[in-house]
N, CA, C and O of each residue as an XYZ file, in Angstrom:
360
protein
N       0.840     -1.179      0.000
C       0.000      0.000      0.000
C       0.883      1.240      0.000
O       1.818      1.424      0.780
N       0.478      2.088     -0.980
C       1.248      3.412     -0.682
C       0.425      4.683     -0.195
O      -0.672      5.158     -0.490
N       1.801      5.136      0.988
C       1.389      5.843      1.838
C       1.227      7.476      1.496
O       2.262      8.123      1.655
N       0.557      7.895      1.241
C       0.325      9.589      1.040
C       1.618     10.099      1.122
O       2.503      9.400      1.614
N       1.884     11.378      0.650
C       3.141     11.768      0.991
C       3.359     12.548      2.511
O       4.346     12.434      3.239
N       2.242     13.299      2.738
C       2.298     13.618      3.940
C       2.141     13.058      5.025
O       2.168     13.764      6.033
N       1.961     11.833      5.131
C       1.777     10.758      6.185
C       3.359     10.464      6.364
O       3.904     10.525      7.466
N       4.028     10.144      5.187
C       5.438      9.712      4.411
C       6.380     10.788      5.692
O       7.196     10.370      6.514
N       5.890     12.339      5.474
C       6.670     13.588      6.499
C       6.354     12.855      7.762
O       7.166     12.176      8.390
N       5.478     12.994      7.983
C       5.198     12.592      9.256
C       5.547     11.634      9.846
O       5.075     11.546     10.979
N       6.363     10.661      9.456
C       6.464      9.329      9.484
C       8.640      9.855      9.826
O       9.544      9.190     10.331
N       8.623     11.024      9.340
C       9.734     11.298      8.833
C      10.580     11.782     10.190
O      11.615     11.427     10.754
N       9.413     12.931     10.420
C      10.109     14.289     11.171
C       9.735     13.779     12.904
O      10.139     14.355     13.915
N       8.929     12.648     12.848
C       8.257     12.758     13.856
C       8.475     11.379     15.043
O       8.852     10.476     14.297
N       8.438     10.956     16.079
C       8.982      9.669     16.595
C       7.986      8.755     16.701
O       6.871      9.120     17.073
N       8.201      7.685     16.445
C       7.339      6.797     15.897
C       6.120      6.559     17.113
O       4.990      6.097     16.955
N       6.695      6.984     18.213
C       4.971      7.077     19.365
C       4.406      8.086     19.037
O       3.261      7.984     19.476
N       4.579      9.478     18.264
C       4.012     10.433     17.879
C       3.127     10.596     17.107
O       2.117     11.295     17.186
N       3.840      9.329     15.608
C       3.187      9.675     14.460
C       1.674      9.366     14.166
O       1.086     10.079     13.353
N       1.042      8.370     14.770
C      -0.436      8.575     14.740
C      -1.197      9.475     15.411
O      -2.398      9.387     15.156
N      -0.795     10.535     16.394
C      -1.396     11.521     16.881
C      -0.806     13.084     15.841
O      -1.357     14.174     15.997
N       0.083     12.924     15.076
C       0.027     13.566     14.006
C      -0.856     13.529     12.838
O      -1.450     14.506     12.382
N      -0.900     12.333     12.387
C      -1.577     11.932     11.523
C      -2.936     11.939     11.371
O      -3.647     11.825     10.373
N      -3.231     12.127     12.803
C      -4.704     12.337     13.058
C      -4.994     13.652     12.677
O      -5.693     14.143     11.791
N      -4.106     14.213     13.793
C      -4.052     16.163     13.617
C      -4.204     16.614     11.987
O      -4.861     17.524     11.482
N      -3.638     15.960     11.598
C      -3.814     16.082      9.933
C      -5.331     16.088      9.243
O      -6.158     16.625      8.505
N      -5.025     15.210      9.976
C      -6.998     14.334      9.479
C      -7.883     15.094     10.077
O      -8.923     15.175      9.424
N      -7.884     15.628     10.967
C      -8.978     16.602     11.720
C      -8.881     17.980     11.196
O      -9.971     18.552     11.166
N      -8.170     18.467     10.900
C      -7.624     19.816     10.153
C      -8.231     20.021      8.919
O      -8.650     21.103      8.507
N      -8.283     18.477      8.084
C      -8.685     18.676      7.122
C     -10.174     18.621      6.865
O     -10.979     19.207      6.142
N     -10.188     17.552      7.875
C     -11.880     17.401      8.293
C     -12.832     19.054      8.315
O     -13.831     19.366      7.667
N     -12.041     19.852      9.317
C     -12.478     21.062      9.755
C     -12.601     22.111      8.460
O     -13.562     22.822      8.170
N     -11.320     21.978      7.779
C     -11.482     22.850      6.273
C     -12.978     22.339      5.330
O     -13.515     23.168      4.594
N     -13.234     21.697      5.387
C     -13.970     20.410      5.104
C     -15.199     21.287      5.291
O     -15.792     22.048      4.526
N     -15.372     20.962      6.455
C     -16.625     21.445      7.131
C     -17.147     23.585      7.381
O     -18.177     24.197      7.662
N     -15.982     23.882      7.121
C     -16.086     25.455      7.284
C     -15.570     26.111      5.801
O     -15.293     27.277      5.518
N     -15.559     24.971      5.037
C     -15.217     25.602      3.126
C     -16.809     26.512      2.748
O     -16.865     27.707      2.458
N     -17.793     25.723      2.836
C     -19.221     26.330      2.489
C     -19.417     27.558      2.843
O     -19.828     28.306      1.956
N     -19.177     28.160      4.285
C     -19.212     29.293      5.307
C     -18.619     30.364      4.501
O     -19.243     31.251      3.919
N     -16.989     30.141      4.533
C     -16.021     31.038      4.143
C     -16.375     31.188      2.471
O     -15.877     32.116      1.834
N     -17.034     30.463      2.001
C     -17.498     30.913      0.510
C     -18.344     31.849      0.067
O     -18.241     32.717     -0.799
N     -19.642     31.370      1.181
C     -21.049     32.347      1.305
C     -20.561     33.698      2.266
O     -21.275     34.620      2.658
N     -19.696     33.570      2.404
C     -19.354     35.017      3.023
C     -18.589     35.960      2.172
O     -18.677     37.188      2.194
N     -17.730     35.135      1.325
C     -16.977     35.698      0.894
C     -17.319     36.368     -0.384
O     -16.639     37.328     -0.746
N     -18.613     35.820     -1.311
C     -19.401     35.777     -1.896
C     -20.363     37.230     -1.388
O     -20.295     38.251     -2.072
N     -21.035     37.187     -0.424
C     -22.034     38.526     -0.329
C     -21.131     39.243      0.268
O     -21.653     40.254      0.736
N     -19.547     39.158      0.549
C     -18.805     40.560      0.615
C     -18.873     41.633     -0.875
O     -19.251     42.761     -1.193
N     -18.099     40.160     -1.604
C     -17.778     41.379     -3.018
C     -19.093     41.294     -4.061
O     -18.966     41.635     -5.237
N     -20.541     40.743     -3.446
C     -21.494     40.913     -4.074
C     -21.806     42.610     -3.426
O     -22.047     43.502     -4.240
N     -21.772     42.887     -2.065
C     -22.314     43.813     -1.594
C     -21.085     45.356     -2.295
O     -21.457     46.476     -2.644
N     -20.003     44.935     -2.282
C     -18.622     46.226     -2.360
C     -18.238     45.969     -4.220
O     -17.854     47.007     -4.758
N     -18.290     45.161     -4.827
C     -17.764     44.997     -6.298
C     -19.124     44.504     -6.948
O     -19.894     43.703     -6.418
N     -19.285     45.075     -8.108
C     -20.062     44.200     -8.893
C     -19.826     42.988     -9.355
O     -19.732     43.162    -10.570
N     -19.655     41.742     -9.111
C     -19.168     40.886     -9.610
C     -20.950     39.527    -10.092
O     -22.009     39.643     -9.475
N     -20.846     39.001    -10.656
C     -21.868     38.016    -11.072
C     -21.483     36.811    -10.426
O     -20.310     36.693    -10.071
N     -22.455     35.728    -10.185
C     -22.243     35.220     -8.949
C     -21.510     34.057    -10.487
O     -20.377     33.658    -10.217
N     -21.917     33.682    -11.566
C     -21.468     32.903    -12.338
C     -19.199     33.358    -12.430
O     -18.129     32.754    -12.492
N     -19.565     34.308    -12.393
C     -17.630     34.625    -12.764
C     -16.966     34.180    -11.523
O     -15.863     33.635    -11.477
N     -18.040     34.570    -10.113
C     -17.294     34.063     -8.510
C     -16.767     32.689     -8.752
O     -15.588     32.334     -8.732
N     -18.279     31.674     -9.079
C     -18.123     30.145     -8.964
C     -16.749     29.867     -9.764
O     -15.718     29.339     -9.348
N     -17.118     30.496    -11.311
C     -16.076     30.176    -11.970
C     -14.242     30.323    -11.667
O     -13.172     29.823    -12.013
N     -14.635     31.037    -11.067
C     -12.752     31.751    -10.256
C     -12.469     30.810     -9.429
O     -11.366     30.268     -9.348
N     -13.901     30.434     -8.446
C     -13.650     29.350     -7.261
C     -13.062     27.815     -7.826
O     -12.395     27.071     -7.108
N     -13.384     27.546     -9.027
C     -13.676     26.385     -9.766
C     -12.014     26.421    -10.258
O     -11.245     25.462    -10.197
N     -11.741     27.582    -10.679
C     -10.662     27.173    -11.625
C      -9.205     27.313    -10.575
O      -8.047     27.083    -10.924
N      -9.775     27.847     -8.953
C      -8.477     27.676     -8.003
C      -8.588     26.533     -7.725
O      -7.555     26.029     -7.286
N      -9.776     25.645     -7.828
C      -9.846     24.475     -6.903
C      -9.135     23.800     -8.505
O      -8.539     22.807     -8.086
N      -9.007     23.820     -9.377
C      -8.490     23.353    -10.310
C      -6.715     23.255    -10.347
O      -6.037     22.388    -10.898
N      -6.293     24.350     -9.632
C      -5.089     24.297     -9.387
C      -4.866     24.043     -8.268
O      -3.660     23.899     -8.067
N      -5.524     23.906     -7.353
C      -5.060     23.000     -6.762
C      -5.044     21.402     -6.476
O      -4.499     20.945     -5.470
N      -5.545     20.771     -7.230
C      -6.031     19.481     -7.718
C      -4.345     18.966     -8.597
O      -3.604     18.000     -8.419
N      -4.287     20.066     -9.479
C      -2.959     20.037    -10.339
C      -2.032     19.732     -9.882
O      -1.337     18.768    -10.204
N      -1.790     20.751     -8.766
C      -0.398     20.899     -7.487
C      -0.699     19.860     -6.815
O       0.325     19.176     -6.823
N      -1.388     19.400     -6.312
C      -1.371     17.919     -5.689
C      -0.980     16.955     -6.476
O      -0.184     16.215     -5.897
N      -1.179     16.686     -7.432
C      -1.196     15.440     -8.296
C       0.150     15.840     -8.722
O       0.673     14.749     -8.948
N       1.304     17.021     -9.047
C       1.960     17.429     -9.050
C       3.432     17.290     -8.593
O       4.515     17.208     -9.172
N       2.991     17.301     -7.252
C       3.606     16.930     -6.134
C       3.631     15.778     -5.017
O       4.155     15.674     -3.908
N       2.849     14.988     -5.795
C       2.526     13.599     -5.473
C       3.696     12.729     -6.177
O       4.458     11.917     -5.654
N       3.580     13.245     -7.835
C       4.297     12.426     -8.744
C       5.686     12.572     -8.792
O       6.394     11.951     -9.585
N       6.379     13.927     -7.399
C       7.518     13.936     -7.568
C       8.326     13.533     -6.404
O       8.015     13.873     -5.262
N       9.206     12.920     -6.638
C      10.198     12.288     -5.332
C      10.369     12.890     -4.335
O      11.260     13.740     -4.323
N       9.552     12.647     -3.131
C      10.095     13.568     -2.142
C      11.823     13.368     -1.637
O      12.315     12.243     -1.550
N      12.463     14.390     -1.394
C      13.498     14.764     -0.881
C      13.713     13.860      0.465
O      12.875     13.723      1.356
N      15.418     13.093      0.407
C      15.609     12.327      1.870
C      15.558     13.379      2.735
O      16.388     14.172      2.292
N      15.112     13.797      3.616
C      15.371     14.125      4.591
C      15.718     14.521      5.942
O      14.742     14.570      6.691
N      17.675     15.038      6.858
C      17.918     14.765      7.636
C      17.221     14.947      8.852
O      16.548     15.939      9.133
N      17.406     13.949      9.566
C      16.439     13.968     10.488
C      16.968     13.711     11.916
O      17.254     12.541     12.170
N      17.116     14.506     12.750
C      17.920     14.069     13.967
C      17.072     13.227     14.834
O      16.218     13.896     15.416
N      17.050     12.261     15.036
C      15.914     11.861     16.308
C      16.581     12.336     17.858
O      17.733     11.986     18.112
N      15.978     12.956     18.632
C      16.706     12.919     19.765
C      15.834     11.872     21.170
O      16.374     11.743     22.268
């Protein structure tokens, strides 16, 4: 099975009684972006509806084409070798 790359850091930087309470932290973080993406949209949305003229079709579309790059940069940076990195354990 292959392991995410950021599990891979974590696995890296971190001591091995640590790394599933990292890994979680990860997982809950993302969970939370997750859950407060909708919020920070509809807000962000009747800001520059109320101060810029903007059409709500050009917003989605802007939203659409960041979430597009970032889809890219992941897959991106997935496909490239992460770096050994030194690691002191103390």
């Amino acid at each position: 099975m292959r392991v995410p790359c950021r599990f891979r850091v974590a696995q890296q930087e971190f001591p091995k009684a640590k790394v599933q309470r990292v890994v979680s932290l990860i997982v809950a973080g993302a969970q939370a972006a997750y859950a407060f993406a909708p919020v920070c949209f509809a807000s962000v949305h009747a800001l520059s509806a109320a101060h810029i003229e903007v059409s709500a079709v050009s917003f989605f579309a802007t939203t659409g084409m960041v979430q597009a790059l970032a889809i890219l940069l992941t897959l991106v940076g997935e496909r490239q070798a992460a770096p050994k990195l030194a690691v002191s354990r103390r």
